[in-house]
ZADO-1210 file (C-alpha; in nm, 4 decimals, padded with zeros to 6 digits):
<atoms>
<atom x="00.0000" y="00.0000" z="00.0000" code="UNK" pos="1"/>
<atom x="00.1670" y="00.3484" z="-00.0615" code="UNK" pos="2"/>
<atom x="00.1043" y="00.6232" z="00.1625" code="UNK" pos="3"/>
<atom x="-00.0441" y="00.9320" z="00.1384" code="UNK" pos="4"/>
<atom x="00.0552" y="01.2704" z="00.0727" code="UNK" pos="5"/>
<atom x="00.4594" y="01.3875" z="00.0733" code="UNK" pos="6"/>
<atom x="00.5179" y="01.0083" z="00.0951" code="UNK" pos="7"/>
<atom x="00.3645" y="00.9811" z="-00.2629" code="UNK" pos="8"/>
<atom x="00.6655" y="01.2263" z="-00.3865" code="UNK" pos="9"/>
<atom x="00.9308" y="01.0298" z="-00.2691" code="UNK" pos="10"/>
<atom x="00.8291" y="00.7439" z="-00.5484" code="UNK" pos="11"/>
<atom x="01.0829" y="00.7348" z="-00.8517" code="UNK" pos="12"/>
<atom x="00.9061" y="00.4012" z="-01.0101" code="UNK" pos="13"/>
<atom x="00.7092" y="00.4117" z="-01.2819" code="UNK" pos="14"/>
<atom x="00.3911" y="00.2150" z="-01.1519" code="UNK" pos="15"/>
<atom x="00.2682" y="00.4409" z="-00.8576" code="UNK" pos="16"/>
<atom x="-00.0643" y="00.5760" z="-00.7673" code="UNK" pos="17"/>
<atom x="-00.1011" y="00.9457" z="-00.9024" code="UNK" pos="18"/>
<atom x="-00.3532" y="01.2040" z="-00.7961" code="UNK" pos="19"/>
<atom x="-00.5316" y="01.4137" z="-01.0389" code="UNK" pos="20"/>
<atom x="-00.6016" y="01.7661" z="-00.9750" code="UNK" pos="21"/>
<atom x="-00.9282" y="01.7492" z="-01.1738" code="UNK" pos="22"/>
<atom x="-01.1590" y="02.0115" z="-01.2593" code="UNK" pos="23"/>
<atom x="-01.2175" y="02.2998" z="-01.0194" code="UNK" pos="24"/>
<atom x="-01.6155" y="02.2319" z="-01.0043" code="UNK" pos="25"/>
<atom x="-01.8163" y="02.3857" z="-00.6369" code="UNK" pos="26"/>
<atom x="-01.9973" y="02.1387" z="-00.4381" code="UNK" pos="27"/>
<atom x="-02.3075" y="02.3617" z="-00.5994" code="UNK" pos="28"/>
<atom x="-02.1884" y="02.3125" z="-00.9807" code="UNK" pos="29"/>
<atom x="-02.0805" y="01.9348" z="-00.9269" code="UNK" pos="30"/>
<atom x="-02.4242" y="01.8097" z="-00.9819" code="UNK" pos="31"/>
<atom x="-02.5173" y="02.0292" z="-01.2689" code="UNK" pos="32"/>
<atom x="-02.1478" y="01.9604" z="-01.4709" code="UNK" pos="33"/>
<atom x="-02.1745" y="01.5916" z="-01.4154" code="UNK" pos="34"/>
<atom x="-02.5549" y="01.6033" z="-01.5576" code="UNK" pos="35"/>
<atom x="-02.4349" y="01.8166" z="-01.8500" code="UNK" pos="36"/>
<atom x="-02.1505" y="01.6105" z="-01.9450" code="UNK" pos="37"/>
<atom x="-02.3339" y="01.2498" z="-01.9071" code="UNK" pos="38"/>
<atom x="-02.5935" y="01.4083" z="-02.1162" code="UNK" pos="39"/>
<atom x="-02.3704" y="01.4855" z="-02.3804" code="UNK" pos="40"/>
<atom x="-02.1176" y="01.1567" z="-02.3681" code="UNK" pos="41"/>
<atom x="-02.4579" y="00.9524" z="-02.4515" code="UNK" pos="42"/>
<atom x="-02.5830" y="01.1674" z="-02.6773" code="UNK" pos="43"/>
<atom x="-02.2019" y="01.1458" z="-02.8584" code="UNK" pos="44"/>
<atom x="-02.2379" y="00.7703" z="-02.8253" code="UNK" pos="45"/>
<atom x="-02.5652" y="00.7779" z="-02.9717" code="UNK" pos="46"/>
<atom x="-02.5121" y="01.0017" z="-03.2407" code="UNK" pos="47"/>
<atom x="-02.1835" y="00.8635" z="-03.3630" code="UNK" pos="48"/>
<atom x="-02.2278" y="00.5007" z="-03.3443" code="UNK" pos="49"/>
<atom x="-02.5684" y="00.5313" z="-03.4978" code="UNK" pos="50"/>
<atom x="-02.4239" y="00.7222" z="-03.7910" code="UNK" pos="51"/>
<atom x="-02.1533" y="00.4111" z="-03.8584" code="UNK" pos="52"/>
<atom x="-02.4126" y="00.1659" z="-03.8102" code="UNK" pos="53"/>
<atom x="-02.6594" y="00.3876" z="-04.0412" code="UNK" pos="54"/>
<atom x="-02.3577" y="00.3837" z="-04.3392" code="UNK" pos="55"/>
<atom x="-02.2440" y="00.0419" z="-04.2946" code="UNK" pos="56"/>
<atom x="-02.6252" y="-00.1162" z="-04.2921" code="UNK" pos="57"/>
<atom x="-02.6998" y="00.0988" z="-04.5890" code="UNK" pos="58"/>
<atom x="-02.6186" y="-00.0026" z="-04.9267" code="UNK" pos="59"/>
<atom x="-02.6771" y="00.3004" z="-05.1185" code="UNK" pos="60"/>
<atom x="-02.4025" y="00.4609" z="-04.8568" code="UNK" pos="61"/>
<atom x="-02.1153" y="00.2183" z="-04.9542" code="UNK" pos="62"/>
<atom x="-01.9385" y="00.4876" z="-05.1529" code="UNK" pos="63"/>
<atom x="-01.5582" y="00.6573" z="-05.0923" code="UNK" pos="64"/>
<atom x="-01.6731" y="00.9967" z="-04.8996" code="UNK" pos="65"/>
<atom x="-01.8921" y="00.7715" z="-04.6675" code="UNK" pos="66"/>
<atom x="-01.7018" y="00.5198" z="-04.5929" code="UNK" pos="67"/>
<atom x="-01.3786" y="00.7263" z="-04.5447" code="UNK" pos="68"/>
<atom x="-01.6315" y="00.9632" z="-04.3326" code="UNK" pos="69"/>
<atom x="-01.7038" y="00.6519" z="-04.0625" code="UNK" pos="70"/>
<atom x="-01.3259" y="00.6935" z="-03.9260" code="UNK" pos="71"/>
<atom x="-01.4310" y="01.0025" z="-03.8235" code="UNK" pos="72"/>
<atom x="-01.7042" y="00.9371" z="-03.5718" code="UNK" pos="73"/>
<atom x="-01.4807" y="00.6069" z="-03.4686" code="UNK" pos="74"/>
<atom x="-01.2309" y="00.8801" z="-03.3386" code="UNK" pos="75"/>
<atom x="-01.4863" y="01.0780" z="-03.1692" code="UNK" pos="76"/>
<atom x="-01.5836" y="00.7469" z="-03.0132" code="UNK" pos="77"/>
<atom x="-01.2396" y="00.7178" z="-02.8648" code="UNK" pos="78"/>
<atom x="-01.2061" y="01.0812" z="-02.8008" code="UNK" pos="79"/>
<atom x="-01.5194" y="01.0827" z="-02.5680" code="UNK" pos="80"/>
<atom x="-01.4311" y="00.7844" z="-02.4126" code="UNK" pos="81"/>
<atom x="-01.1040" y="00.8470" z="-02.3290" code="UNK" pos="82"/>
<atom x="-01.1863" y="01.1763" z="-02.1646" code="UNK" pos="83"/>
<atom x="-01.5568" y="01.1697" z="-02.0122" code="UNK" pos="84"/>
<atom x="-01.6159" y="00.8731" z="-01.8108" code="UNK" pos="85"/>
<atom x="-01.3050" y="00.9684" z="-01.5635" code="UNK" pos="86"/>
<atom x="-01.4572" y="01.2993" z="-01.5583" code="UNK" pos="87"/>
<atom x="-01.7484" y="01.2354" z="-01.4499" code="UNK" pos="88"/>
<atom x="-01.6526" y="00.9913" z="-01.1557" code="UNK" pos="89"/>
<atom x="-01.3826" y="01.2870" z="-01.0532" code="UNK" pos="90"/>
<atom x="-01.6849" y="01.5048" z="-01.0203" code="UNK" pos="91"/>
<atom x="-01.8518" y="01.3225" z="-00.7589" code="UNK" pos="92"/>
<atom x="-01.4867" y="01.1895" z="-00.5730" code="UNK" pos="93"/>
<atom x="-01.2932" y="01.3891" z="-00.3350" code="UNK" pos="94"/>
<atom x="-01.0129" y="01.6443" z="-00.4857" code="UNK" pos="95"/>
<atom x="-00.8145" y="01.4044" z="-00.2304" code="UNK" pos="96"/>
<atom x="-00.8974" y="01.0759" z="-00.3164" code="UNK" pos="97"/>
<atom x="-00.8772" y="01.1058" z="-00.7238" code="UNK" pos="98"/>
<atom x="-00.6172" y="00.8659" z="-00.7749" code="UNK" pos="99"/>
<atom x="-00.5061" y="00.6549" z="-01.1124" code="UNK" pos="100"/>
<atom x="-00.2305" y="00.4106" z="-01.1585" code="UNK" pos="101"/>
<atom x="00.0349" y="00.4806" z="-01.3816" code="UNK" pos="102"/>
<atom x="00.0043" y="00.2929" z="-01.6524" code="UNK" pos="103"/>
<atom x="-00.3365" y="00.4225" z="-01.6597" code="UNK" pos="104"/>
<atom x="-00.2442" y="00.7688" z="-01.6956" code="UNK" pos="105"/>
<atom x="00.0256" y="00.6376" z="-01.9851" code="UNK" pos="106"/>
<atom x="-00.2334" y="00.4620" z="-02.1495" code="UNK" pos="107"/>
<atom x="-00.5140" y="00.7641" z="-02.1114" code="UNK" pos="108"/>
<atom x="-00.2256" y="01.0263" z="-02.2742" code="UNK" pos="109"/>
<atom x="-00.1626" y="00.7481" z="-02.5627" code="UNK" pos="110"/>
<atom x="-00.5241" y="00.7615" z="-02.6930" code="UNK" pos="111"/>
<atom x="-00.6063" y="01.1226" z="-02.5973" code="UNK" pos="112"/>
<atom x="-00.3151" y="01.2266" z="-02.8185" code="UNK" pos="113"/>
<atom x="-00.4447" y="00.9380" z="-03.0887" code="UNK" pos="114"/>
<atom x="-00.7746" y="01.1479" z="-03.0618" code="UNK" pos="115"/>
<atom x="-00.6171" y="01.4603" z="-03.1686" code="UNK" pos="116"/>
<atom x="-00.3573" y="01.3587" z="-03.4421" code="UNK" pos="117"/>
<atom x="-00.6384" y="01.0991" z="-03.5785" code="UNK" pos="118"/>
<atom x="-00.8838" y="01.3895" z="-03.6297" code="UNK" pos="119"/>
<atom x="-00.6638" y="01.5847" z="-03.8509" code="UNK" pos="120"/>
<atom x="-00.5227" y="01.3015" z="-04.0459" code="UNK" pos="121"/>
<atom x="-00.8813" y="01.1540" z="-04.1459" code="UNK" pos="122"/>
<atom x="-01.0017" y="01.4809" z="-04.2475" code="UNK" pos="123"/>
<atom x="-00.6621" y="01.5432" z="-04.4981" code="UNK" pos="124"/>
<atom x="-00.8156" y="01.1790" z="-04.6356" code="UNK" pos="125"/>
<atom x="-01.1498" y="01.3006" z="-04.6604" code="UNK" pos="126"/>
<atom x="-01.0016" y="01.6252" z="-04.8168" code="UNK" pos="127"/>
<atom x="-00.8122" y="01.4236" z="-05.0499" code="UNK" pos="128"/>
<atom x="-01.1532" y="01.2495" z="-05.1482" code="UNK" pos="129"/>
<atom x="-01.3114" y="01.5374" z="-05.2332" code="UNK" pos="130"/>
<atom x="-01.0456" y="01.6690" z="-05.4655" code="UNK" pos="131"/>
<atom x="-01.0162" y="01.3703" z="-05.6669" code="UNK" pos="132"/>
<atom x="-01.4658" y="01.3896" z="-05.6556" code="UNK" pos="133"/>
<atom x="-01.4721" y="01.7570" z="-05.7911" code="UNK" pos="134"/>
<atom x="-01.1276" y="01.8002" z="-06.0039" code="UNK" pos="135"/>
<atom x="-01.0981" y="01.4312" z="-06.1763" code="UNK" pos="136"/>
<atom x="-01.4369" y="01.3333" z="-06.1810" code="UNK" pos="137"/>
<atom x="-01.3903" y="01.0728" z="-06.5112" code="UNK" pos="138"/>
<atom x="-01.1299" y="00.9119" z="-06.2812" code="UNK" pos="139"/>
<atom x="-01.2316" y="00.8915" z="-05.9852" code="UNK" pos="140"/>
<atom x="-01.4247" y="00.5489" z="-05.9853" code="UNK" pos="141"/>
<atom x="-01.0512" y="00.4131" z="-06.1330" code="UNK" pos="142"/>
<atom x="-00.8543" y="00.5742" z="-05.8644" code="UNK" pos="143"/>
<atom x="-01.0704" y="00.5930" z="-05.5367" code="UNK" pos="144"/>
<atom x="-01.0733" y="00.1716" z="-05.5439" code="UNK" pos="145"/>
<atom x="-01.1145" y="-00.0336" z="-05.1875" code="UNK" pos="146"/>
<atom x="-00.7507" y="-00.0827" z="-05.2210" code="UNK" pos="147"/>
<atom x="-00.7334" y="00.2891" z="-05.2605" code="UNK" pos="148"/>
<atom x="-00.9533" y="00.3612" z="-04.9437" code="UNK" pos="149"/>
<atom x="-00.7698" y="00.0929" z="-04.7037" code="UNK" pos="150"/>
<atom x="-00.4789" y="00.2312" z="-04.7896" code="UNK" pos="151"/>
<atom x="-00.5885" y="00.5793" z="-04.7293" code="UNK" pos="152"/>
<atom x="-00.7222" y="00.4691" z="-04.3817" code="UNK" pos="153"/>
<atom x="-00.4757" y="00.2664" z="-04.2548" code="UNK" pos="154"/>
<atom x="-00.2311" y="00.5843" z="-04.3492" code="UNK" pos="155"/>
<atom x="-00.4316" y="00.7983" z="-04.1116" code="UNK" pos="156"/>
<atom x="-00.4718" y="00.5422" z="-03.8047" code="UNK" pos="157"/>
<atom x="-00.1132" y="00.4191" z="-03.8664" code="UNK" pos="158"/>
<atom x="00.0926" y="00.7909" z="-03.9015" code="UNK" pos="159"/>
<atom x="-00.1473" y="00.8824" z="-03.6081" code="UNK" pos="160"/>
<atom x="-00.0283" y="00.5569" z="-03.4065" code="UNK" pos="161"/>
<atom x="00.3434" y="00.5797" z="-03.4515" code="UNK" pos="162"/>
<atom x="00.4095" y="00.9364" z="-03.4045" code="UNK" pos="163"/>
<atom x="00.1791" y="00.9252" z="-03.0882" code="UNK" pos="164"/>
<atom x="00.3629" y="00.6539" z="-02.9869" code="UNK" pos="165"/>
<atom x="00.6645" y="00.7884" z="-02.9756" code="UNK" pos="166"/>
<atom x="00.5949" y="01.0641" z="-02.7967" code="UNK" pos="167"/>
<atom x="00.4578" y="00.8988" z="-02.5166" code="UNK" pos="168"/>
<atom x="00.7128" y="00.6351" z="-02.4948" code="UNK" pos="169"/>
<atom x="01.0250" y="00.8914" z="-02.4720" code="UNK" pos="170"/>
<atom x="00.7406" y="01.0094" z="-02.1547" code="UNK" pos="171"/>
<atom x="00.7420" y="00.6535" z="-02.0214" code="UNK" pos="172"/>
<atom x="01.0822" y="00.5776" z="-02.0143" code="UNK" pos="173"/>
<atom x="01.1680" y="00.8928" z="-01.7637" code="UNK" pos="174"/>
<atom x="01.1584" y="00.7941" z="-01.3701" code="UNK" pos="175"/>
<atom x="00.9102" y="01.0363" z="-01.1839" code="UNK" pos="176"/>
<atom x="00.9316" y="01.1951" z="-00.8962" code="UNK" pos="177"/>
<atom x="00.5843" y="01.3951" z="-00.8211" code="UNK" pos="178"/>
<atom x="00.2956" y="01.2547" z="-00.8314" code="UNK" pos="179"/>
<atom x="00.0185" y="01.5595" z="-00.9220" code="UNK" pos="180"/>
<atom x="-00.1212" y="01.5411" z="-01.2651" code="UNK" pos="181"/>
<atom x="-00.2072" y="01.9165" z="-01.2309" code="UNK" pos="182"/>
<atom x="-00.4902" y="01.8635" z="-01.5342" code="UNK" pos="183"/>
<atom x="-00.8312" y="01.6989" z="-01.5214" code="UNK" pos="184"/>
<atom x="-00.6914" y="01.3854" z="-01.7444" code="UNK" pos="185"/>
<atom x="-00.3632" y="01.2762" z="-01.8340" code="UNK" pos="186"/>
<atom x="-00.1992" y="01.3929" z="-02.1256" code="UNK" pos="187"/>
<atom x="00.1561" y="01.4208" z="-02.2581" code="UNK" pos="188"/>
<atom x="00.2549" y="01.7523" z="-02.1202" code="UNK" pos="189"/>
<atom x="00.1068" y="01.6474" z="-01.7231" code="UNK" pos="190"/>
<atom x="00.3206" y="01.3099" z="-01.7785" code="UNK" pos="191"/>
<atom x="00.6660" y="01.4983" z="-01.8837" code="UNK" pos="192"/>
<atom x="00.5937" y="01.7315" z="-01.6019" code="UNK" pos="193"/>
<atom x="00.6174" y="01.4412" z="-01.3348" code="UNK" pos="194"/>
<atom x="00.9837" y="01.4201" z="-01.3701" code="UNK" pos="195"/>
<atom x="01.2757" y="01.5477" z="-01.2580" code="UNK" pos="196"/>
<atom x="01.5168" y="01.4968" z="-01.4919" code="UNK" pos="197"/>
<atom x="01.5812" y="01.6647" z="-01.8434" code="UNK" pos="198"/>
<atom x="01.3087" y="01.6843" z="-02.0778" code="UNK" pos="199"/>
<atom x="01.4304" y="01.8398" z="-02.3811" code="UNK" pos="200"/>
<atom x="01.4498" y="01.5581" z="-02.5988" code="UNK" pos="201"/>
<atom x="01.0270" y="01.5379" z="-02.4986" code="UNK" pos="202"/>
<atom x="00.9261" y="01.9128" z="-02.5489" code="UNK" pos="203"/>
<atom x="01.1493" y="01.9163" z="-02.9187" code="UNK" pos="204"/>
<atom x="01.0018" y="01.6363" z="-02.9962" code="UNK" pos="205"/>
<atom x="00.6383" y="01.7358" z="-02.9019" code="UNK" pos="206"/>
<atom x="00.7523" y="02.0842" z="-03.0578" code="UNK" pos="207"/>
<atom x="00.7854" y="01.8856" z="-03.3838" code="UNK" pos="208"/>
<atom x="00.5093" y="01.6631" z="-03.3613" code="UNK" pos="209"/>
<atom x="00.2068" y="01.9446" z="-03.3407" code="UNK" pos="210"/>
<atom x="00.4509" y="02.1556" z="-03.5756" code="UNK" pos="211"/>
<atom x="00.4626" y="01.8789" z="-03.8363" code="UNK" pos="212"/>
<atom x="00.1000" y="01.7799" z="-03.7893" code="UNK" pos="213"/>
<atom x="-00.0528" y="02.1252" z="-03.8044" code="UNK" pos="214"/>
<atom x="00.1535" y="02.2084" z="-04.0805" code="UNK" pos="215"/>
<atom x="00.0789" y="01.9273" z="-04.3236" code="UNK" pos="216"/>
<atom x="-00.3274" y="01.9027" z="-04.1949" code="UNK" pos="217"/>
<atom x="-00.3659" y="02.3251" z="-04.2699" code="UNK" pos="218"/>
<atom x="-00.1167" y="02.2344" z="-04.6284" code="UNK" pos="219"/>
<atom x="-00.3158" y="01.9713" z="-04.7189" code="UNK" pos="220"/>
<atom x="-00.6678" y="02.1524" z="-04.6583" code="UNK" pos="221"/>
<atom x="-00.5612" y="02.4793" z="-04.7916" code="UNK" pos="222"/>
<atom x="-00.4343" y="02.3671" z="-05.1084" code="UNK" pos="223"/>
<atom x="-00.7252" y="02.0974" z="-05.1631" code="UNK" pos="224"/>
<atom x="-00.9376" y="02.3900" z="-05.1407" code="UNK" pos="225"/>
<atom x="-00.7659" y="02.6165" z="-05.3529" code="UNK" pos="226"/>
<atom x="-00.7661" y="02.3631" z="-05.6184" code="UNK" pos="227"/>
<atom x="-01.1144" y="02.2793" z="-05.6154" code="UNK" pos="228"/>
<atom x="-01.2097" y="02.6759" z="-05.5735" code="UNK" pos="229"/>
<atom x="-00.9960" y="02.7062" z="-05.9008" code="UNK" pos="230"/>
<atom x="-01.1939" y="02.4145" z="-06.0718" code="UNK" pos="231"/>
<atom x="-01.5268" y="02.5579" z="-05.9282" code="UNK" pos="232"/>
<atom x="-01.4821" y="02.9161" z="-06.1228" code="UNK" pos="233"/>
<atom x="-01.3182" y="02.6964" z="-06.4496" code="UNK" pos="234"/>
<atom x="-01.6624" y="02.5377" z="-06.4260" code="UNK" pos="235"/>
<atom x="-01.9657" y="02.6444" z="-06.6055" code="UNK" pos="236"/>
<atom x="-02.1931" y="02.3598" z="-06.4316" code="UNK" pos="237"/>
<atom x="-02.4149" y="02.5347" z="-06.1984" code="UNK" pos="238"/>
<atom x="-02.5271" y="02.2459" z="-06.0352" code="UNK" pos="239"/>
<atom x="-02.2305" y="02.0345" z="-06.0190" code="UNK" pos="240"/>
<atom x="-02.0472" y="02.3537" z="-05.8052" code="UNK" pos="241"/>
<atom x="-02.3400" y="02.4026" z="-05.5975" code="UNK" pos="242"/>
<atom x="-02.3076" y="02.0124" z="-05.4576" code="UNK" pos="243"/>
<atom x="-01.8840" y="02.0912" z="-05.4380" code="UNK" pos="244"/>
<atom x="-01.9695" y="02.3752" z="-05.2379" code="UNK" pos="245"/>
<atom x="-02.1881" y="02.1840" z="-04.9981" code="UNK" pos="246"/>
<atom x="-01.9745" y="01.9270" z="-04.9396" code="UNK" pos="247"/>
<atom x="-01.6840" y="02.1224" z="-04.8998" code="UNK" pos="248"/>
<atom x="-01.8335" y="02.3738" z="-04.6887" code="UNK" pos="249"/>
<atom x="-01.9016" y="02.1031" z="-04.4343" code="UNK" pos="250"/>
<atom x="-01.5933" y="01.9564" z="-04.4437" code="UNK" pos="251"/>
<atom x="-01.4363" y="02.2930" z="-04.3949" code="UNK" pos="252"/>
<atom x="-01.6517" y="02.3918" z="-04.0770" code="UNK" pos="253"/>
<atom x="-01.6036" y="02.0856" z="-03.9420" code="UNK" pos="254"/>
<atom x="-01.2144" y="02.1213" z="-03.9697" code="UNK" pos="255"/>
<atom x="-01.2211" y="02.4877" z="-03.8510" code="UNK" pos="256"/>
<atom x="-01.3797" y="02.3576" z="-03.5290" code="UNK" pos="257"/>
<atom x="-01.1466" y="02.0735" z="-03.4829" code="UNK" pos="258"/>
<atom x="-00.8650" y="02.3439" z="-03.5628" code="UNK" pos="259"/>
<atom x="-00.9513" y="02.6848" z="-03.3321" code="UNK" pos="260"/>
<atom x="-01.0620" y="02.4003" z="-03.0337" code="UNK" pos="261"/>
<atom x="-00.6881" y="02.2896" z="-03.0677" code="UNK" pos="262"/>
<atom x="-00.5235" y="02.6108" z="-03.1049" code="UNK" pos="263"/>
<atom x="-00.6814" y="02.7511" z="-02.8254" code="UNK" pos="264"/>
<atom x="-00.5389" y="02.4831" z="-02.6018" code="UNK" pos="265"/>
<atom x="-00.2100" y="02.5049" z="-02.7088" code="UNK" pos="266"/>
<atom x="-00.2158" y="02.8934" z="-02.6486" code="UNK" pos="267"/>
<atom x="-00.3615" y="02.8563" z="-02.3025" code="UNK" pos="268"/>
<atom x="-00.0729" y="02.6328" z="-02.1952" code="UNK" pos="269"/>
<atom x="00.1176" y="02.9323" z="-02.1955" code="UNK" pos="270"/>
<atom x="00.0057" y="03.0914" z="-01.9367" code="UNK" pos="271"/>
<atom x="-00.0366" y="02.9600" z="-01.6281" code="UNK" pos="272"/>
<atom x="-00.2863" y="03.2291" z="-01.4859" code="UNK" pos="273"/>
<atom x="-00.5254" y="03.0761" z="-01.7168" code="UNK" pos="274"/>
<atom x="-00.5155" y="02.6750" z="-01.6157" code="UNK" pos="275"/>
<atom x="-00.8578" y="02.6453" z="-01.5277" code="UNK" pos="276"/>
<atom x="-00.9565" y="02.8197" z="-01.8561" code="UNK" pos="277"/>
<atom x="-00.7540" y="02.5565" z="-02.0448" code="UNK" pos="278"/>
<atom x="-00.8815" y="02.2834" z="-01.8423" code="UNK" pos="279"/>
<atom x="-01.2680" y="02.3670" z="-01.9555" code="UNK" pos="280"/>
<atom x="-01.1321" y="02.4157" z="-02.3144" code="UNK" pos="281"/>
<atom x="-00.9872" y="02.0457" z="-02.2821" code="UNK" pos="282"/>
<atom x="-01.2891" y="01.9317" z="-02.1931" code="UNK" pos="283"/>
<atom x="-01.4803" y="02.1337" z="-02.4822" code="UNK" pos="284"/>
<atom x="-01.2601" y="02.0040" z="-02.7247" code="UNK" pos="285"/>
<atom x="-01.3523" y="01.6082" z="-02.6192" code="UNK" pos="286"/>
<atom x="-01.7324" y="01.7274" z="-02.6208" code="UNK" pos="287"/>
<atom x="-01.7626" y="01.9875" z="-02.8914" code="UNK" pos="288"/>
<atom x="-01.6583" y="01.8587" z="-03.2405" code="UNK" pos="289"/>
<atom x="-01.7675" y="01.4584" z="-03.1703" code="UNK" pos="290"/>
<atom x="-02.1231" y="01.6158" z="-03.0709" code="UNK" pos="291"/>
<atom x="-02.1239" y="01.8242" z="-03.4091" code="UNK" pos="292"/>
<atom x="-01.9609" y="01.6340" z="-03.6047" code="UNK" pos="293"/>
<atom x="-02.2369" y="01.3570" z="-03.6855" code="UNK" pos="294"/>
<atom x="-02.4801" y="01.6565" z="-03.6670" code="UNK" pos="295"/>
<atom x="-02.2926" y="01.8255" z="-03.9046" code="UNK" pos="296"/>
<atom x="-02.2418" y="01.5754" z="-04.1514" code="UNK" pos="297"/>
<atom x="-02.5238" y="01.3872" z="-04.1295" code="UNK" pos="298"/>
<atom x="-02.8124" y="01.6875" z="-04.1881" code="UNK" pos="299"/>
<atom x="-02.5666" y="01.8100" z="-04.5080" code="UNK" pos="300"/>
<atom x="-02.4585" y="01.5261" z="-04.6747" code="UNK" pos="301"/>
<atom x="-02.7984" y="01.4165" z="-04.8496" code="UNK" pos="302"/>
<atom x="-02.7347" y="01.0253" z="-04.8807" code="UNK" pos="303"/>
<atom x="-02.7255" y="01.0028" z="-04.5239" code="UNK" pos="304"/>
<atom x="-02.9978" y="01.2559" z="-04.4777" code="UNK" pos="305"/>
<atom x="-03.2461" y="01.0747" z="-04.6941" code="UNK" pos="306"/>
<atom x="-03.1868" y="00.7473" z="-04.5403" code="UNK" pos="307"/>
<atom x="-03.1897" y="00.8896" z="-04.2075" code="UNK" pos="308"/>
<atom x="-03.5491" y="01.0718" z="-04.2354" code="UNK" pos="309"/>
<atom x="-03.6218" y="00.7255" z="-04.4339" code="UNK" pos="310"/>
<atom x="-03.6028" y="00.5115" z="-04.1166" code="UNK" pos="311"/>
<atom x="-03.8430" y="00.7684" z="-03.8935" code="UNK" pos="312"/>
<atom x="-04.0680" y="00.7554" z="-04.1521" code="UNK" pos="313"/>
<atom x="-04.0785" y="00.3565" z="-04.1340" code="UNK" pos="314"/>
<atom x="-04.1281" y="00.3850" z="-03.7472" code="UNK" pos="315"/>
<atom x="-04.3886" y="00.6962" z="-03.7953" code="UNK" pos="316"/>
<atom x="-04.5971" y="00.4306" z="-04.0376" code="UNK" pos="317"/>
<atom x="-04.5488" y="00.1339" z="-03.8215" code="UNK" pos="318"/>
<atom x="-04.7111" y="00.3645" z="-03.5667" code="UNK" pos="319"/>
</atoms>
């Protein structure tokens, strides 16, 4: 058994008990915050899972754009997941008695991170879908194949899973010796800031990590865009720029959330005045973009609205 307190601090290993500071919710607000965010972790659940089920039971949805679409509420899946469950239980348990294991904490940092470097690289897929949709139309049944699409996804989980990897394994490998993740879950940053000795090999390499990833996920999006918005004035065909529009436009908003949600985060850690500001815009961005996201897509992309409004209908008439 390990005691409590200072005693905690004197552990070096990696598999001690941690406490986590948690979010700084009154004994007024606990009720209230834990009602609000179990209300909105089922209705992620709900909403994202039934959109994957919806495509996958759905023939008339087995295309490219859909199928490449279903990674996207998977992630939010894991996202929410992750995240919301160990909020809520921190809600209702003593500041005091929050405790997780190590290798808990390693593993919650490992797919929180997946979360956020997954969202970006399935939406540069999705953006490359598009492109090939509106600016090679004739070739895109050729080139956007099932080989074509596994390829694409497994790209995006697996450049998602290494680099993630790596950065929390050169976390796990450091000896530790404080025991306060001062955030409401574990993440990289919290872990790193557990140990004592040098960790500049962790913050260039995180440095480089949201660097590289920010810079090829805004590359990728801005130039897809540009391209198509090139093709789009080319284009004479009312109609056919009005439906690139709409998709894009979604696809766009949906990135722009996932984008200002993360920027925010990474300016609030910063400054230190502001941690409890950056703690609720942690949570926001684990609550925010999986609960619009199947919103989102699913009232503008007309497949999925049709067969959507289809199956109320079926229960209205059953009725």
């Amino acid at each position: 058994m390990f005691s409590l307190g200072s005693q905690m601090d004197n552990l070096t290993f990696k598999y001690s008990v941690l406490l986590v500071e948690g979010l700084n919710v009154t004994p007024q607000s606990r009720h209230p915050a834990f009602i609000f965010l179990l209300i909105a972790y089922v209705v992620i659940m709900i909403f994202n899972i039934g959109i994957v089920i919806q495509i996958f039971a759905e023939k008339s949805l087995h295309e490219p754009m859909h199928i490449l679409y279903c990674h996207l509420p998977l992630n939010d899946v894991i996202g929410a997941t992750v995240v919301l469950p160990r909020i809520l239980k921190d809600i209702l348990t003593d500041p005091s008695a929050r405790y997780i294991t190590y290798m808990e904490c390693v593993f919650q940092a490992f797919f929180s991170h997946l979360y956020g470097a997954s969202s970006h690289t399935i939406l540069m897929i999705m953006a490359f879908d598009r492109y090939m949709a509106i600016c090679n139309p004739l070739r895109y049944s050729s080139i956007m194949t099932n080989k074509m699409i596994v390829k694409l996804s497994a790209g995006a989980w697996g450049v998602s899973f290494v680099m993630v990897g790596i950065l929390i394994a050169l976390t796990a490998r450091l000896s530790h010796c404080r025991s306060v993740i001062q955030n409401y879950f574990c993440d990289n940053a919290s872990l790193f800031k557990l140990s004592c000795e040098n960790v500049v090999i962790n913050n260039v390499y995180g440095l480089t990590f949201t660097v590289v990833l920010f810079t090829f996920s805004i590359g990728c999006t801005v130039m897809t865009y540009l391209r198509i918005a090139i093709v789009c004035i080319k284009s004479k065909n009312k109609s056919r720029n009005s439906k690139a529009i709409k998709t894009c436009v979604t696809h766009l908003v949906v990135y722009l959330i996932l984008l200002i949600s993360g920027f925010i985060i990474i300016v609030l850690h910063r400054f230190p005045d502001y941690t409890e500001t950056r703690k609720l815009s942690s949570v926001m961005i684990h609550v925010i973009p999986p609960g619009l996201n199947p919103i989102i897509y699913g009232l503008q992309a007309k497949e999925i609205r049709h067969s959507i409004f289809k199956i109320f209908r079926k229960k209205v008439n059953t009725k």
